[in-house]
DSSP file (Angstrom, degrees, kcal/mol; ACC not computed):
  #  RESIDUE AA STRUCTURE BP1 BP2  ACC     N-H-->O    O-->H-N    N-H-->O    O-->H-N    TCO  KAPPA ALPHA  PHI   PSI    X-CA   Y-CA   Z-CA
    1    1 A X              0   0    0      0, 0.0    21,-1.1     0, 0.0     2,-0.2   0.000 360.0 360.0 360.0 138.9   -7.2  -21.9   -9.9
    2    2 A X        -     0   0    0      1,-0.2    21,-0.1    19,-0.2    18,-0.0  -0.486 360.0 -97.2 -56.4 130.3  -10.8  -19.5   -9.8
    3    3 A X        -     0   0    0     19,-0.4     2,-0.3    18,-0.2    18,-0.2  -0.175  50.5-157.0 -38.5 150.1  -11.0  -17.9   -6.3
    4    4 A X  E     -A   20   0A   0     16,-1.9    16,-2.0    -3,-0.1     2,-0.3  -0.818   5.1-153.3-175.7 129.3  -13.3  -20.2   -4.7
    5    5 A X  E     +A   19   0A   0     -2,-0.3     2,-0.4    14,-0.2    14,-0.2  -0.824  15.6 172.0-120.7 129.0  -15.2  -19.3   -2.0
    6    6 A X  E     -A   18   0A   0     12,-1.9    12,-1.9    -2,-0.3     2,-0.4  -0.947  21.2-127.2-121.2 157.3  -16.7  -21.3    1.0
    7    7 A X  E     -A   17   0A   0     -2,-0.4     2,-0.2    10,-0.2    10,-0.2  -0.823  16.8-178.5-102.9 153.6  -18.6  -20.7    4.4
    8    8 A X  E     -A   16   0A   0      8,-1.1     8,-5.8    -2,-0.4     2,-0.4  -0.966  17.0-140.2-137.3 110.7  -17.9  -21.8    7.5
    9    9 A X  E     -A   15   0A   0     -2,-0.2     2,-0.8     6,-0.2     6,-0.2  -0.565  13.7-175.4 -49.6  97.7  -20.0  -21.2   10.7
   10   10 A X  E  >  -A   14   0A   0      4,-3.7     4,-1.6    -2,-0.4     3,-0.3  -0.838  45.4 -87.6-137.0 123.2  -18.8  -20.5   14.0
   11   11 A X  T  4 S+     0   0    0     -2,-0.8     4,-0.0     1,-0.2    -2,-0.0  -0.353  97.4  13.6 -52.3 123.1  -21.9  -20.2   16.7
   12   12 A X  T  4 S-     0   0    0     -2,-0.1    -1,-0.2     2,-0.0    -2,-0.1  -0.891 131.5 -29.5-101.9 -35.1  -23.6  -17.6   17.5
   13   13 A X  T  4 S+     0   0    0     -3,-0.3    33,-0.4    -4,-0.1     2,-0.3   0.037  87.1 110.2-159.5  42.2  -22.8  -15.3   14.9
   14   14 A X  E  <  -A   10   0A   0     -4,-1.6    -4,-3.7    31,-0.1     2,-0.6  -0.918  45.0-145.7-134.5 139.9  -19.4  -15.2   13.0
   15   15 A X  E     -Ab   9  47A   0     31,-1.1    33,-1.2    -2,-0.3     2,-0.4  -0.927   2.7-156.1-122.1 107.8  -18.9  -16.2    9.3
   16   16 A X  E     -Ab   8  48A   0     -8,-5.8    -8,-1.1    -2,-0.6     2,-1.0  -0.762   6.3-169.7 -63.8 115.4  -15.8  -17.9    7.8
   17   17 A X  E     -Ab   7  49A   0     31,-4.2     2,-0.7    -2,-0.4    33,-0.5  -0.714  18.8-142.8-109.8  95.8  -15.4  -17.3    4.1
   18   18 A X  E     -Ab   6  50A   0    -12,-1.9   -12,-1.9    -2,-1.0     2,-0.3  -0.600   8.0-148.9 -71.2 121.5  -12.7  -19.6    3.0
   19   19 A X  E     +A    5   0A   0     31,-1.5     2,-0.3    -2,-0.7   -14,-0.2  -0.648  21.2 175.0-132.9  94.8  -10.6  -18.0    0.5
   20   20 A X  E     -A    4   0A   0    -16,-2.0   -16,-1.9    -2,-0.3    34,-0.2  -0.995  45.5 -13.9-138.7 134.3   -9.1  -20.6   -2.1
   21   21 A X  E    S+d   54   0B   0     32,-1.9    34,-0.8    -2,-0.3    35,-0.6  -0.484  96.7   4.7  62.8-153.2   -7.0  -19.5   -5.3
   22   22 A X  E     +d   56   0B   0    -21,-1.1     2,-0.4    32,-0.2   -19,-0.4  -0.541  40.4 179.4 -89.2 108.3   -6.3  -16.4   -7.1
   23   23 A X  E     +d   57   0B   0     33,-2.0    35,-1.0    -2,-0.2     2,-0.2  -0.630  40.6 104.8-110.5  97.8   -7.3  -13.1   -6.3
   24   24 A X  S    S-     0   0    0     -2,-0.4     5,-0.5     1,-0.2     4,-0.1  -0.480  75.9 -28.8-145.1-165.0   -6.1  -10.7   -8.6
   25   25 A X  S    S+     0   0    0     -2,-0.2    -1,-0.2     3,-0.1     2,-0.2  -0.160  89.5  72.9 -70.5 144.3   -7.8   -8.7  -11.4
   26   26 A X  S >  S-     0   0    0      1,-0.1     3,-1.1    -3,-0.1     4,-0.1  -0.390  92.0 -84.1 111.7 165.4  -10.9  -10.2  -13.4
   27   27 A X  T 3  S+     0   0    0      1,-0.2    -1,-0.1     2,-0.2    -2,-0.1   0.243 107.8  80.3-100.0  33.9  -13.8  -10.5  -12.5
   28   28 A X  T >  S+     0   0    0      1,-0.2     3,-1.0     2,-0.2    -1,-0.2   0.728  94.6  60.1 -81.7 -30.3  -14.0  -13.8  -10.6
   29   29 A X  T X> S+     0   0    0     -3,-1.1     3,-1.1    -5,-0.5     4,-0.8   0.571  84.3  77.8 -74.1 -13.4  -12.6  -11.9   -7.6
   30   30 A X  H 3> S+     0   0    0      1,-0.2     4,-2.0     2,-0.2     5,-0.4   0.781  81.9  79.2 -47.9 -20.0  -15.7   -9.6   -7.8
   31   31 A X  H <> S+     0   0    0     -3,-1.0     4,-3.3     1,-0.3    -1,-0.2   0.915  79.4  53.6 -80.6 -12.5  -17.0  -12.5   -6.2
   32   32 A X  H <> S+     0   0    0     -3,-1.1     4,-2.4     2,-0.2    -1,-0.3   0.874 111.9  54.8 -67.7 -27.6  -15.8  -11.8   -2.8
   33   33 A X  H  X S+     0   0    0     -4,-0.8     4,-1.6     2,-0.2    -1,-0.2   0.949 107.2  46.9 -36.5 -58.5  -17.6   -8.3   -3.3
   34   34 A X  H  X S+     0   0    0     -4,-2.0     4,-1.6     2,-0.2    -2,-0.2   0.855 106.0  60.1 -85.0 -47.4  -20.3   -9.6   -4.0
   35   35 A X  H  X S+     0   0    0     -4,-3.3     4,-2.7    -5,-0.4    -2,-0.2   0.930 103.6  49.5 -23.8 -66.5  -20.2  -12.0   -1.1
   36   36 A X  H  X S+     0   0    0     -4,-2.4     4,-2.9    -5,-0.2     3,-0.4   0.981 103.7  58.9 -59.0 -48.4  -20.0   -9.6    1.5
   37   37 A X  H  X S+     0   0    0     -4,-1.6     4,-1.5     1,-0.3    -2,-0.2   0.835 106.6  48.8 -63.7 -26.4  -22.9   -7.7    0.2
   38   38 A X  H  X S+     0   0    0     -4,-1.6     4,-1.0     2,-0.2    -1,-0.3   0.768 106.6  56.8 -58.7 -40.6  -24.9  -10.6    0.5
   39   39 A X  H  X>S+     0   0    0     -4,-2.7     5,-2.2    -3,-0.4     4,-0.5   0.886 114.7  41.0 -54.9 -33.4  -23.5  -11.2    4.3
   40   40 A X  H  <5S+     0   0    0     -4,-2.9    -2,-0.2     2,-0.2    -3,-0.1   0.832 106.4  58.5 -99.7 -11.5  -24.8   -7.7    5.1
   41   41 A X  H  <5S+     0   0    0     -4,-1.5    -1,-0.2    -5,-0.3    -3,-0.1   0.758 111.3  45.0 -33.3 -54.5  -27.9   -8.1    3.2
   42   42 A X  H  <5S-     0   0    0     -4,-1.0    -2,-0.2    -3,-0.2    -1,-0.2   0.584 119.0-113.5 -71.2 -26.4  -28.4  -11.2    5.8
   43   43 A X  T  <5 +     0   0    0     -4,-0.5     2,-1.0     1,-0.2    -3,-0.2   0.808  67.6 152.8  79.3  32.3  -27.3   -9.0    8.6
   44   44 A X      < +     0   0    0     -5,-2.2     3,-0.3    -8,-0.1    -1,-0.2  -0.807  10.9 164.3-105.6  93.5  -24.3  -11.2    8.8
   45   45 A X        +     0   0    0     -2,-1.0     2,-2.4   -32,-0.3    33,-1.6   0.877  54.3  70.1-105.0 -48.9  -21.6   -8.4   10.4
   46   46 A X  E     + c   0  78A   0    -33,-0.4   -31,-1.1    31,-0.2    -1,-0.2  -0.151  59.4 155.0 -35.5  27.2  -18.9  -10.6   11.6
   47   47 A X  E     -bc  15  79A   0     -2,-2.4    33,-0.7    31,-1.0     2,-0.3  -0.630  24.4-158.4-108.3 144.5  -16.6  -12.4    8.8
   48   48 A X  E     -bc  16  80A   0    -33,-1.2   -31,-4.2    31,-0.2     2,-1.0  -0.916  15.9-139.6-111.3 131.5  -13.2  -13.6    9.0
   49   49 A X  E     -bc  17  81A   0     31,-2.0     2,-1.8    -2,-0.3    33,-0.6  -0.812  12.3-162.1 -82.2  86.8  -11.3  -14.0    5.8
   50   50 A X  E     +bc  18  82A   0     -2,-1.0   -31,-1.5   -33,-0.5     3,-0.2  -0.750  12.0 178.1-108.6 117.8   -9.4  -17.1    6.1
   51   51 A X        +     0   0    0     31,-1.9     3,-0.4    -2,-1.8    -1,-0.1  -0.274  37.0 124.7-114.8  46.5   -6.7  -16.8    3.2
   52   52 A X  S    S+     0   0    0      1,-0.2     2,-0.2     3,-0.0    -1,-0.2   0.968  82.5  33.2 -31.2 -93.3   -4.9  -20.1    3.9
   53   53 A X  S    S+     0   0    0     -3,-0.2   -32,-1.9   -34,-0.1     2,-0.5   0.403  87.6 122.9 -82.1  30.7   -5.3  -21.5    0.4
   54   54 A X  E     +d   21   0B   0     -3,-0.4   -32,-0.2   -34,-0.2     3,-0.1  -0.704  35.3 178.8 -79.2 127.5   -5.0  -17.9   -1.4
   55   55 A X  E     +     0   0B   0    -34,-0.8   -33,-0.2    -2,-0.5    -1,-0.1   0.316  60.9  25.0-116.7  17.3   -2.1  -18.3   -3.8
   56   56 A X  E     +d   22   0B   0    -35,-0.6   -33,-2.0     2,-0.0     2,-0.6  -0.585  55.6 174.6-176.5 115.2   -1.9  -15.0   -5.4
   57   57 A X  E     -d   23   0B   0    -35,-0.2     2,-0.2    -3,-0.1   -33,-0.2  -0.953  15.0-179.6-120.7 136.2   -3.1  -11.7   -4.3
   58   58 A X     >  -     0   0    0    -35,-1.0     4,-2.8    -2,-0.6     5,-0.3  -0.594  46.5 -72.3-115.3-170.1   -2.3   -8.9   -6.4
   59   59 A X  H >> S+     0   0    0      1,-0.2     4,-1.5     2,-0.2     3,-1.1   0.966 131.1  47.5 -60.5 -61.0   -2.9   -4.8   -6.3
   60   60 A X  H 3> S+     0   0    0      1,-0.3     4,-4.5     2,-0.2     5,-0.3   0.947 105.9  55.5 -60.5 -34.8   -6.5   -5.4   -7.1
   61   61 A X  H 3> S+     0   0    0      2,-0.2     4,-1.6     1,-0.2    -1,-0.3   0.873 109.1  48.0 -79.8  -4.4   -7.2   -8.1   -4.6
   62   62 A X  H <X S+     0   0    0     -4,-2.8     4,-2.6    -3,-1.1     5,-0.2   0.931 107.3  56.7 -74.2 -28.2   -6.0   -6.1   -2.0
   63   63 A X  H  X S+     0   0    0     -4,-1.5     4,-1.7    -5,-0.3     3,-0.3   0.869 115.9  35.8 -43.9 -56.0   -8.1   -3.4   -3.2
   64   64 A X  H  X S+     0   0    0     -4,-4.5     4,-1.8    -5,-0.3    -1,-0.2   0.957 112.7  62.7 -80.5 -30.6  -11.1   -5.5   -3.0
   65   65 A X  H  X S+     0   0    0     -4,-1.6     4,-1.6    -5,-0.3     3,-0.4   0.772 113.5  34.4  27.0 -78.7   -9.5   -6.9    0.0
   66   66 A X  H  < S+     0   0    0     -4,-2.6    -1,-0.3    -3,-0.3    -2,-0.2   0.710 106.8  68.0 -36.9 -62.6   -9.8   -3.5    1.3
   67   67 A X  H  < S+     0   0    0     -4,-1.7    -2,-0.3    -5,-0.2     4,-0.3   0.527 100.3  50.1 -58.4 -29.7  -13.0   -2.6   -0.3
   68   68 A X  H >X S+     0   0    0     -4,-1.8     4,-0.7    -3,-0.4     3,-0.6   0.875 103.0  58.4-103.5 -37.1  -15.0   -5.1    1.9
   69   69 A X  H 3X S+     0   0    0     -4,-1.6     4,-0.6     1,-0.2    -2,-0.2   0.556 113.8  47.0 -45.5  -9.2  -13.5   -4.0    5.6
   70   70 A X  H 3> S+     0   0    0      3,-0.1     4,-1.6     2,-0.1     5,-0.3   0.743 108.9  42.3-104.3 -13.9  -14.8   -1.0    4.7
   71   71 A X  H <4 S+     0   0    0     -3,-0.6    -2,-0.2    -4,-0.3     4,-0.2   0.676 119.7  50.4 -78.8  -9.9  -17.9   -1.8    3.6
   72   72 A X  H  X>S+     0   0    0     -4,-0.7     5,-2.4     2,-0.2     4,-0.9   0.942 111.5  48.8 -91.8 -57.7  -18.0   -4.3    6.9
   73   73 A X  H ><5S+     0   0    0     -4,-0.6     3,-1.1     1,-0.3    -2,-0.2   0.911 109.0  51.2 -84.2 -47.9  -16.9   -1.4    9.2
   74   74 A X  T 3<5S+     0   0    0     -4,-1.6    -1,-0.3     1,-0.2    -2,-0.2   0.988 100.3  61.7 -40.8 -41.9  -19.6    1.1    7.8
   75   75 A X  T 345S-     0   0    0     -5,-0.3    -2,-0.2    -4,-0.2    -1,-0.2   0.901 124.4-110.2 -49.1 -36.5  -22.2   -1.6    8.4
   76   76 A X  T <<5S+     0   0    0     -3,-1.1    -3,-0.3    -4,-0.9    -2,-0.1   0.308  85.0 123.0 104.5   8.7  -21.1   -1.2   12.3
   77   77 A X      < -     0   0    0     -5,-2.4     2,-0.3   -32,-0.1   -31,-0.2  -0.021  58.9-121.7-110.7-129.8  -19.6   -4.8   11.8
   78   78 A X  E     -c   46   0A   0    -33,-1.6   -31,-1.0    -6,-0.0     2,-0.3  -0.956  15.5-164.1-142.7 156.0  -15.9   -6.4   12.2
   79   79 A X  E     +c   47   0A   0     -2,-0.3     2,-0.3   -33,-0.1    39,-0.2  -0.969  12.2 173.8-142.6 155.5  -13.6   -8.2    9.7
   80   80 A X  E     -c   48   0A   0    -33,-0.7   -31,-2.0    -2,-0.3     2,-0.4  -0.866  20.0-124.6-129.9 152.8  -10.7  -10.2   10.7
   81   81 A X  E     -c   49   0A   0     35,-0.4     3,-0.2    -2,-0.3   -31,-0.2  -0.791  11.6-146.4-124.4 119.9   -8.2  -12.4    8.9
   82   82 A X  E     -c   50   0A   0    -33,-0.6   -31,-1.9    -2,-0.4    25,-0.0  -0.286  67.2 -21.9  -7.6 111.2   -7.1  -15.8    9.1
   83   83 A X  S    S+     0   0    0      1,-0.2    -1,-0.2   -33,-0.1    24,-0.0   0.926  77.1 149.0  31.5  80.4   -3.7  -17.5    8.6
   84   84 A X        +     0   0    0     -3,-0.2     2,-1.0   -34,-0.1     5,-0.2   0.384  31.7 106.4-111.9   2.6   -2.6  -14.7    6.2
   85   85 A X        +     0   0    0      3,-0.1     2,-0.3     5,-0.0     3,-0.1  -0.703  41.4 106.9-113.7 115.7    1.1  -14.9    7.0
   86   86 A X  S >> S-     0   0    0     -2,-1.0     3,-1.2     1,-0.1     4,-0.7  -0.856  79.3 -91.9-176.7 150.9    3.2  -16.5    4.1
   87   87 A X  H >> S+     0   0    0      1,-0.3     4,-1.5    -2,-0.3     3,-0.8   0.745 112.3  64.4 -33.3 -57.8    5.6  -15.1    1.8
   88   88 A X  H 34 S+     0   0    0      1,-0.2    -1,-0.3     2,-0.1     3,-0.2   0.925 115.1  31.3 -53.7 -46.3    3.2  -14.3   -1.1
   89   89 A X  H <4 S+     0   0    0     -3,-1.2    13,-0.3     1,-0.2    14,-0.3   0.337 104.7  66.8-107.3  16.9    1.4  -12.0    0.8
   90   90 A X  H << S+     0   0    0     -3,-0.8    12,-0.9    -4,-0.7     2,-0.4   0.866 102.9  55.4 -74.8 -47.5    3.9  -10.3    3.4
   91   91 A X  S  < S-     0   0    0     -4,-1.5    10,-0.2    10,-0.2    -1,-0.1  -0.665  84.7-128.2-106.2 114.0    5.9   -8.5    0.2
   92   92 A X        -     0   0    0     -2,-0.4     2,-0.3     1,-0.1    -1,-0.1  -0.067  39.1 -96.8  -8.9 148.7    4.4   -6.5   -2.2
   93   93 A X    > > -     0   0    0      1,-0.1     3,-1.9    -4,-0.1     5,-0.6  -0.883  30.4-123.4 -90.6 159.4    5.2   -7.5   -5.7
   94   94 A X  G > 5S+     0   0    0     -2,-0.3     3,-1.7     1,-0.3    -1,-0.1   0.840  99.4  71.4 -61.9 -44.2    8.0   -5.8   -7.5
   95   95 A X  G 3 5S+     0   0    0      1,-0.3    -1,-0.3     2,-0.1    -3,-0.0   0.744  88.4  59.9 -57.6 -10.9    6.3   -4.7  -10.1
   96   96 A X  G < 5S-     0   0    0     -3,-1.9    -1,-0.3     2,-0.1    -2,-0.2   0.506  98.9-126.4-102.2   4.7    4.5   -2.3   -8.4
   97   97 A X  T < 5 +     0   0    0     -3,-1.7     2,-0.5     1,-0.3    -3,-0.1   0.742  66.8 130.0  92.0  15.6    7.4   -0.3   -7.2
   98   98 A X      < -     0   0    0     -5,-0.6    -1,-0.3     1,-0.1    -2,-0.1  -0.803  38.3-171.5-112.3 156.1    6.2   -0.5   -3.7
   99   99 A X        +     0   0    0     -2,-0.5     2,-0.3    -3,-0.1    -1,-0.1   0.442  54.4  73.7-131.0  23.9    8.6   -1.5   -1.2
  100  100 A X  S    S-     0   0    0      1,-0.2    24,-0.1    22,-0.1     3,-0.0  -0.855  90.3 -96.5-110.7 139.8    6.7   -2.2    2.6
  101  101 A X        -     0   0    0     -2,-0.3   -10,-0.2   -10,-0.2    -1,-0.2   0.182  28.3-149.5 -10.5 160.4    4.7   -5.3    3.1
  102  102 A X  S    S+     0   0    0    -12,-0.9    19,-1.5   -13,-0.3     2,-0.4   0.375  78.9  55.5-125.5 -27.3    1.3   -4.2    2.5
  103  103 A X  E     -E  120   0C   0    -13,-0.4     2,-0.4   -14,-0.3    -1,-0.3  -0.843  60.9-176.6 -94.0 128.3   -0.3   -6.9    5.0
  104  104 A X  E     -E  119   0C   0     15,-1.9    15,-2.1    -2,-0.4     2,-0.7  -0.994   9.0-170.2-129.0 141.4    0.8   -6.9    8.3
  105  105 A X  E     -E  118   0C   0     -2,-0.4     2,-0.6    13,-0.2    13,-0.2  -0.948  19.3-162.9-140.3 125.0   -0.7   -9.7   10.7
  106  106 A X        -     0   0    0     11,-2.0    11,-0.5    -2,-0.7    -2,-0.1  -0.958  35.8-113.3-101.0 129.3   -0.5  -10.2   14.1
  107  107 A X        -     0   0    0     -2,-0.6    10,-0.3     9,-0.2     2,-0.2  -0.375  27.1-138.2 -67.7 152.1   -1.6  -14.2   15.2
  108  108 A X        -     0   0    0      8,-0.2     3,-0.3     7,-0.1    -1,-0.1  -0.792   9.1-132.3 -96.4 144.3   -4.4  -14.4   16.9
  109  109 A X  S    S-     0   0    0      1,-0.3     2,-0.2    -2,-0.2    -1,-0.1   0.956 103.0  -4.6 -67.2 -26.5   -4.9  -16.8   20.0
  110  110 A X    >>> -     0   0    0     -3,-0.0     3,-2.3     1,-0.0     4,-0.8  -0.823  68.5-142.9-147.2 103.3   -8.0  -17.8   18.4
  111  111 A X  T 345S+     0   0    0      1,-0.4     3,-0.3    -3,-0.3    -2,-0.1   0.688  99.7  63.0  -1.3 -61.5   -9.3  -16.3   15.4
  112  112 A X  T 345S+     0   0    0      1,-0.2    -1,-0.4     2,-0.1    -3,-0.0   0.671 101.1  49.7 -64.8 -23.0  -12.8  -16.6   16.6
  113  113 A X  T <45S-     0   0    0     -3,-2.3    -2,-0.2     1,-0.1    -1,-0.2   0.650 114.1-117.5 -94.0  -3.9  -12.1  -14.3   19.6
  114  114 A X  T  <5 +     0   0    0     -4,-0.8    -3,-0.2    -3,-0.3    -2,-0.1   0.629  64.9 141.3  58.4  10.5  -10.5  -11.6   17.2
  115  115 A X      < +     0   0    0     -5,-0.8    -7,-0.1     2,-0.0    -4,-0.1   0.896  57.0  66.1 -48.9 -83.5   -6.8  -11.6   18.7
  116  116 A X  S    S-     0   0    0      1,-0.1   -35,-0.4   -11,-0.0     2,-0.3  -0.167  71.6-159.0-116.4 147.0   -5.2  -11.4   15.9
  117  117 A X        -     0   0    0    -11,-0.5   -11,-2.0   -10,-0.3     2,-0.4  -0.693   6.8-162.3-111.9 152.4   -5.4   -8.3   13.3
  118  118 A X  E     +E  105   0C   0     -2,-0.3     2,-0.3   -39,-0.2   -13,-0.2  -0.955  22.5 174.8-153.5 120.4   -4.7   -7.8    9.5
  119  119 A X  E     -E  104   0C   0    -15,-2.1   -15,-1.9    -2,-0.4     2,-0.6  -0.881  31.8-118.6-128.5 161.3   -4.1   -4.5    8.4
  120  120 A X  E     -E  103   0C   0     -2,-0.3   -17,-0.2   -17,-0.2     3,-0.1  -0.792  27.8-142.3-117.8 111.7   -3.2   -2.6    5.3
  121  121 A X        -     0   0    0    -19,-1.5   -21,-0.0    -2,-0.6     0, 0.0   0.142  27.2 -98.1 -49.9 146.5   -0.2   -0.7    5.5
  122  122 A X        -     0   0    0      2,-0.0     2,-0.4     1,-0.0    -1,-0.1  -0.081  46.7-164.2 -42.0 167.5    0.2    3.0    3.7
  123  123 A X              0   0    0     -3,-0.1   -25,-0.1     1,-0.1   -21,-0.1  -0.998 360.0 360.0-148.0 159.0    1.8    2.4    0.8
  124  124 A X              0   0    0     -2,-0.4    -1,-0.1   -24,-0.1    -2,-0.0   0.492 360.0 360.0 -74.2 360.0    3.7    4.9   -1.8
């Protein structure tokens, strides 16, 4: 499946982008790039990444992954993520030799209040 991207609203001033399929190398995952720059374009500072139906993140989508929480946290804004915790994306894949998680998630009580964190671990 193509990454495929939707919004979701949550009053006053937080944006869901729900995160469905493949993000991995090509350029159909540019579009979450390009997504954010259009949130901060809007003034839109606030987005949660809910990566529920993501079913394959590789070294480049964490890279862009990566690549838009910093571009959010320059802005001055926040990013968060959303029901990130499932097997494909706790372990690393093998193939890249790395052997820590590279996403580590604490649940949130609510998502919208920003309780829960997703970071990206060092890696070798």
């Amino acid at each position: 499946m193509i990454l495929d991207i939707k919004d979701k609203r949550i009053e006053p001033d937080i944006l869901v982008l729900e995160l469905k399929g493949k993000i991995i190398l090509g350029n159909e995952s540019k579009r979450l790039e390009w997504r954010v720059d259009e949130c901060l374009k809007q003034n839109q500072k606030k987005v949660i990444f809910d990566l529920a139906g993501v079913t394959v993140l590789d070294s480049t989508g964490i890279g862009i992954i990566t690549f838009c929480y910093g571009k959010l946290k320059q802005a001055g804004g926040g990013w968060r993520a959303r029901r990130a915790w499932s097997a494909r994306l706790s372990r690393s894949p093998t193939w890249t030799g790395w052997s820590a998680p590279i996403l580590r998630w604490t649940p949130p009580r609510k998502a919208s209040e920003g309780g829960g964190r997703c970071s990206v671990r060092g890696v070798r």
